[in-house]
C-alpha positions in Angstrom: 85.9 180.0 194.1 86.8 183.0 192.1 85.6 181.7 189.1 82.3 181.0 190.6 81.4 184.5 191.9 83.2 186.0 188.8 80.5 184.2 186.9 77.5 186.0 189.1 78.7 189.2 189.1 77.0 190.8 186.6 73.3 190.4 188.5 75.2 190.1 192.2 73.2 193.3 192.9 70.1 192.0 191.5 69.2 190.1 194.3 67.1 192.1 197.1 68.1 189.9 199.7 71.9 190.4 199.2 70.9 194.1 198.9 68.9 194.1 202.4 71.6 191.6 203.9 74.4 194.2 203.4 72.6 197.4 204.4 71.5 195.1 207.5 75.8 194.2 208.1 76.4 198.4 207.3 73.9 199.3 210.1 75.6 196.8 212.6 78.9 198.5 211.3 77.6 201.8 212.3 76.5 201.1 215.2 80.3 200.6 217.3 82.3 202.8 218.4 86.0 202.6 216.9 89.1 203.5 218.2 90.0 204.8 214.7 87.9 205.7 211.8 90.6 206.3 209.3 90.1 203.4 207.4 87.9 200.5 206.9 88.7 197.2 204.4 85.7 194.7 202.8 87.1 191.8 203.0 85.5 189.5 200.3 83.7 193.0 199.2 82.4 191.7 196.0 80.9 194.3 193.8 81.0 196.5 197.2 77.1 196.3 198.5 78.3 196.4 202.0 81.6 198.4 201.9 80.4 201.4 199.6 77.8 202.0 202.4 80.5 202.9 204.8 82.2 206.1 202.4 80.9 208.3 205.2 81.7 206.3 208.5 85.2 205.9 207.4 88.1 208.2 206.3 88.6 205.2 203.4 87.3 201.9 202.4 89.4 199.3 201.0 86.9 197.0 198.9 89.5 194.2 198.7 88.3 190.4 197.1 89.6 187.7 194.5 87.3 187.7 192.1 88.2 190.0 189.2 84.5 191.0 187.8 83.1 191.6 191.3 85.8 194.0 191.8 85.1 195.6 188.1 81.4 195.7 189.0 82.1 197.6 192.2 85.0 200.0 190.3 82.1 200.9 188.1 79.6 201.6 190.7 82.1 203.7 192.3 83.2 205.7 189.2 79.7 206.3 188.0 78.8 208.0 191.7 82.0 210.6 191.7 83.1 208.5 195.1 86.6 209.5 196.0 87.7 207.4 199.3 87.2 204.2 198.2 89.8 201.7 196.7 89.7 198.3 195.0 92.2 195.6 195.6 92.4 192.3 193.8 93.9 190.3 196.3 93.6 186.4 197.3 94.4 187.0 201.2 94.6 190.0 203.9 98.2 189.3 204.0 98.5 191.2 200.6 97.4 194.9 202.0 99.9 197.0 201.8 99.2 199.0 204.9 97.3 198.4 208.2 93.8 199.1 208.8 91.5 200.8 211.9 89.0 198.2 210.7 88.2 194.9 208.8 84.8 193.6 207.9 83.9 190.1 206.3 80.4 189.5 204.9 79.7 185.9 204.3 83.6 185.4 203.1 84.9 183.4 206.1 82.9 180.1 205.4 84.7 180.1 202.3 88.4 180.1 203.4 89.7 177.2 204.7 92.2 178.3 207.4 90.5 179.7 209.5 93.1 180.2 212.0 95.6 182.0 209.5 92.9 184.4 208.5 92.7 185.3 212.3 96.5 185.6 212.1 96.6 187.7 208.9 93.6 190.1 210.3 95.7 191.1 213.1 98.6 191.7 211.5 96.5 193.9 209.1 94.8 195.8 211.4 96.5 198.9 213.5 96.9 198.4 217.8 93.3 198.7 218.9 91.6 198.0 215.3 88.2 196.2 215.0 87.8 192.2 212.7 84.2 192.3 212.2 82.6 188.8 211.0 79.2 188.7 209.6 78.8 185.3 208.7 76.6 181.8 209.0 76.3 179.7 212.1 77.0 176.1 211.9 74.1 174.4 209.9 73.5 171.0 208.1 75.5 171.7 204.6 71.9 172.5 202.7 73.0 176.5 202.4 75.3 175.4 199.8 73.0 172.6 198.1 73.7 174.5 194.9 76.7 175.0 194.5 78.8 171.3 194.0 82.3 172.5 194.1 81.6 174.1 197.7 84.6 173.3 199.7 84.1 175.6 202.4 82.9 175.8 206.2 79.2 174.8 206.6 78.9 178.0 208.6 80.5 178.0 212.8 80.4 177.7 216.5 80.8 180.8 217.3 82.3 179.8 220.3 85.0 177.8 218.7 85.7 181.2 217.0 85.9 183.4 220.0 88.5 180.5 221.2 90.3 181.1 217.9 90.4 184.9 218.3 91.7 185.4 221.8 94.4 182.8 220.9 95.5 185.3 218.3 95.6 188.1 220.1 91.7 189.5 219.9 89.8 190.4 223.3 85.5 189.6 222.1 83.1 192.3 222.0 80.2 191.5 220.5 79.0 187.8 219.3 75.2 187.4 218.7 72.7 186.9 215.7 71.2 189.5 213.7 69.8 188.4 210.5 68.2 185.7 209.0 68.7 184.2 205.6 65.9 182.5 203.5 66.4 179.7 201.3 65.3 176.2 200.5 67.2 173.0 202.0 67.8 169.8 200.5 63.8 168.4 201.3 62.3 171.5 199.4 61.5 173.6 202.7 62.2 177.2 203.2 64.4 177.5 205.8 66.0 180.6 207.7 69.9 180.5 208.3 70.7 183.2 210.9 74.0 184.8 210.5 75.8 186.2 213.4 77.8 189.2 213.8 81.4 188.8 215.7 83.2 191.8 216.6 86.7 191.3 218.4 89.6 194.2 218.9 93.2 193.6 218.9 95.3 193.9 221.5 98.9 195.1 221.3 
């Protein structure tokens, strides 16, 4: 898939809805109340619409995701704004951080890896005792979201409950699990249609 979203980088941040869908995922960020605030990691960060909106909350972000020219979009954004805690990493799985994390956010990444269990796996061993796995992502729908795209391989979004089952078998106790945006966009008849995301905070437990 990182050809795909290497070839939309360049007007990524065109779209107002991706725009308003991040700041919407930032706010929800904001709102809990860490254990640690040292250090935060976009997983899936793209050219950083999400992550770069957390420089203050956290001590660093880690803008982390496999597509090359997302990451070169976002290193340009950064550069251009002076912004001196926030680090790019061109990596295909959480499992290639280098160090562990008070906090890991996802934005509409998850339906797009196909073991979902390992990345469960990999986000605890990635986060420090106590850190946060925030998942911002779609709830189970009829395929239509990714009518576009032909070579979508992914998840046609999630139970949520399946992934709380998923969590606490990892090691996660749930926090929070409940919807808080809506995405529009046309299904496969031609009808606007709204795709609510949830938002699925769990804490590891040591």
């Amino acid at each position: 898939m990182s050809d795909y979203f290497d070839s939309l980088a360049s007007t990524w941040d065109d779209n107002p809805m991706k725009v308003e869908r991040a700041e919407a995922t930032a706010a929800k960020v904001k709102s809990i109340d860490f254990e640690s605030y040292d250090s935060v990691v976009d997983y899936g960060s793209g050219t950083g619409l999400l992550g770069v909106q957390l420089r203050h909350t956290f001590g660093t972000v880690h803008l982390a995701d496999s597509s090359e020219k997302m990451l070169k979009v976002a290193q340009d954004k950064i550069s251009k704004a002076g912004l001196d805690n926030i680090y790019i990493h061109h990596i295909a799985s959480l499992s290639e951080l280098p160090d562990q994390h008070s906090a890991i956010v996802t934005l509409m990444t998850l339906h797009h890896i196909a073991d979902v269990k390992d990345f469960f796996a990999q986000a605890w061993q990635a986060l420090e005792p106590q850190g946060t796995l925030m998942i911002a992502d779609l709830y189970k729908e009829d395929g239509s979201f990714h009518k576009n795209q032909p070579n979508f391989d992914g998840h046609n979004g999630f139970d949520v409950v399946e992934l709380e089952t998923i969590a606490k078998q990892t090691g996660f106790r749930i926090e929070h699990a409940a919807a808080y945006y809506e995405v529009l966009k046309e299904n496969n008849e031609g009808n606007e249609v709204a795709y609510p995301l949830f938002f699925f905070v769990a804490k590891k437990l040591t």
